[in-house]
C-alpha positions as CSV (number, residue, x, y, z in Angstrom):
1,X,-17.3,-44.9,-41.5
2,X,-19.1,-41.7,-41.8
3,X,-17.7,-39.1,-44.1
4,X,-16.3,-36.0,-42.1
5,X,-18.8,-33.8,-44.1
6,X,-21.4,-35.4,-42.1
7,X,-20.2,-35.6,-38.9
8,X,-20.1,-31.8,-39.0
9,X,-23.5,-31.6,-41.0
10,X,-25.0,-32.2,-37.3
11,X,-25.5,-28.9,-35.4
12,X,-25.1,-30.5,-31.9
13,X,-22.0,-32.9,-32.7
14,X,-19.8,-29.6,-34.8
15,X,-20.7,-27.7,-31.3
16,X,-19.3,-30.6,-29.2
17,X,-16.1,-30.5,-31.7
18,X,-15.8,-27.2,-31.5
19,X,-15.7,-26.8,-27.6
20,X,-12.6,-30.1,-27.6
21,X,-11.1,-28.0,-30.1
22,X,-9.8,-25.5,-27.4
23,X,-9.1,-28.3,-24.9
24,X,-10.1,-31.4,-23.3
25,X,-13.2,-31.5,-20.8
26,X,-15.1,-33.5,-18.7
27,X,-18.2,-35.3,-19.9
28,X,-20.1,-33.9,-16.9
29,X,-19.7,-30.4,-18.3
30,X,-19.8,-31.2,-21.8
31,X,-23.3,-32.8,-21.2
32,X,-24.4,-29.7,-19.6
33,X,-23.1,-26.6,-21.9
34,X,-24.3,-28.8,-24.8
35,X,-27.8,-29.7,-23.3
36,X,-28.3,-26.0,-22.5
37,X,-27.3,-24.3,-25.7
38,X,-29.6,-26.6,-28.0
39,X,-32.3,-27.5,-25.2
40,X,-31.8,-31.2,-25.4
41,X,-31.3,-34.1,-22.7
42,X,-28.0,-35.2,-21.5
43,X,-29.0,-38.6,-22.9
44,X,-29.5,-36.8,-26.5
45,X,-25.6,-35.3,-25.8
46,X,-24.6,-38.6,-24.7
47,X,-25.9,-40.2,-27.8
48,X,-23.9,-37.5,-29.8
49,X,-20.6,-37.9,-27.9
50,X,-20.9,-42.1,-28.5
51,X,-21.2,-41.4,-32.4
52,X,-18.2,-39.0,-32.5
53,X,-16.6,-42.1,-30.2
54,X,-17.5,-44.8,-32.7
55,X,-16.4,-42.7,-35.6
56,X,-12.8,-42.0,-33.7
57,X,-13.2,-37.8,-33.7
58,X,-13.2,-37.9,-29.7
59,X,-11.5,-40.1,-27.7
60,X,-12.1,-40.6,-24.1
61,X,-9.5,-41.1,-20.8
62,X,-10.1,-40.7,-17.2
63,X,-9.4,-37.5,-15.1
64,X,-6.5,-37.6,-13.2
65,X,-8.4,-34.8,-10.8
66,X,-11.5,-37.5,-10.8
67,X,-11.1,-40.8,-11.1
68,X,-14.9,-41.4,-11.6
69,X,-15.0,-38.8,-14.3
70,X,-13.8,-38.8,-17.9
71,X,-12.4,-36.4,-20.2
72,X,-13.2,-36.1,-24.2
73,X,-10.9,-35.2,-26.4
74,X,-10.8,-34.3,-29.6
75,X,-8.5,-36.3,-32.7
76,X,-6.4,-34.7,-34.6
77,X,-6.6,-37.4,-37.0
78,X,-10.0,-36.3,-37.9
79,X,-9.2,-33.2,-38.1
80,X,-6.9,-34.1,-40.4
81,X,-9.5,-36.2,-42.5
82,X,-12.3,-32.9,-42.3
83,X,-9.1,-31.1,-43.9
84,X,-7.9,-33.7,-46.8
85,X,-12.2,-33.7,-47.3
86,X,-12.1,-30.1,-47.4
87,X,-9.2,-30.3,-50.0
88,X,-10.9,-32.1,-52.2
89,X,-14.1,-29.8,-52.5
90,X,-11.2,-26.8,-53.0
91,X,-9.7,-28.7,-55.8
92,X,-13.2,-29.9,-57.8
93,X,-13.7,-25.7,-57.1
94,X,-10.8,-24.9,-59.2
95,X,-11.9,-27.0,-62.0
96,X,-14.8,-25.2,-62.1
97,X,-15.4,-23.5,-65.9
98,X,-14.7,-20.0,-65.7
99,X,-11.4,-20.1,-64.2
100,X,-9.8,-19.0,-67.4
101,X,-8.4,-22.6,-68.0
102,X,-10.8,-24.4,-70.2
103,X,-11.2,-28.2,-69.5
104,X,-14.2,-30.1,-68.4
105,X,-14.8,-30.5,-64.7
106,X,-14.1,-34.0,-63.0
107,X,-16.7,-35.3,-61.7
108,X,-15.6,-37.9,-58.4
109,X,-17.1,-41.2,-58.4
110,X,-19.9,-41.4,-55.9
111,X,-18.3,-43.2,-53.0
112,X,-21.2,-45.5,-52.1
113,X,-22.5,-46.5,-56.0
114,X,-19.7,-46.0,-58.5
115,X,-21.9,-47.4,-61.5
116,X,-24.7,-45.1,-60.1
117,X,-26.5,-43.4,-63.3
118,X,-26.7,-39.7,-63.1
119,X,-30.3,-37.9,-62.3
120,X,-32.0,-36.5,-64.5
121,X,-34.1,-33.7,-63.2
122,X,-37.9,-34.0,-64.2
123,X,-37.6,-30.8,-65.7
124,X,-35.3,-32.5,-68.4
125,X,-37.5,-35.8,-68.6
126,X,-40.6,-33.5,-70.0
127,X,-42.8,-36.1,-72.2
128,X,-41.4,-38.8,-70.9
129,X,-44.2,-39.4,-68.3
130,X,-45.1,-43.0,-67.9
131,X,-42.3,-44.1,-70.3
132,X,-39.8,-46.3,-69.2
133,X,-38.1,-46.8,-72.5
134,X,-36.7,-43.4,-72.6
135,X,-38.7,-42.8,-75.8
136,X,-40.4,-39.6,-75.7
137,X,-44.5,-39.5,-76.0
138,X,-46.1,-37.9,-79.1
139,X,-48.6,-35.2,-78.7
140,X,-52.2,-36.1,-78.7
141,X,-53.3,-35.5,-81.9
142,X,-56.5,-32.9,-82.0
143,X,-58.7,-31.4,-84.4
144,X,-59.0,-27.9,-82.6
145,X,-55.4,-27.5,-83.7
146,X,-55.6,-29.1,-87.7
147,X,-55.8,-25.8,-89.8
148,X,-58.3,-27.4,-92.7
């Protein structure tokens, strides 16, 4: 399951969850607003509305009006999901330093490798090049430098 920060992080899916969020409408008409506003096919919307399908933030039932048509829907459960997500961010915020409370931030486990080993910027790694041991390299000794 995708987390809801990504299903938003899409341009073309937060538009289609943005229109369902003032009411249901038919996929006819969602193909064509969306299609138009971001100059994509209807095949490129329709790829879109099966991912926020798969990943339960629309849900789909036939027109009453229509019969042949359907009409998308957004879940509140996902909503509800982007909000708990959005919760989370606010509360690693207020553990930030500078709040006038001092503690050390909490970091959250990264979902997908929770024994992952933190990166070190290459920056930080600077005569390390070629190691592997973590050792750091000694200069090169010269004789342009020796003060004989």
């Amino acid at each position: 399951m995708m987390h809801p920060f990504e299903i938003v992080a899409e341009p073309v899916r937060r538009r289609i969850i943005e229109v369902l969020a003032v009411g249901e409408h038919p996929v006819g008409i969602l193909n064509d607003v969306i299609a138009m506003e971001f100059s994509i096919s209807r095949s490129a919307v329709s790829h879109h509305l099966r991912i926020l399908r798969d990943e339960g933030v629309v849900s789909v039932a036939p027109d009453q009006g229509l019969p042949q048509s359907r009409l998308y829907v957004v879940n509140g459960e996902y909503l509800e999901r982007l909000d708990g997500a959005v919760g989370e961010l606010f509360t690693l915020w207020e553990q930030r330093y500078g709040t006038g409370v001092r503690r050390a931030p909490q970091f959250p486990a990264h979902p997908a490798s929770p024994t992952r080993q933190p990166h070190m910027h290459r920056a930080g790694r600077r005569g390390q090049r070629g190691r592997r041991d973590g050792r750091r390299s000694e200069p090169p000794e010269s004789d342009h430098l020796s003060t004989d």
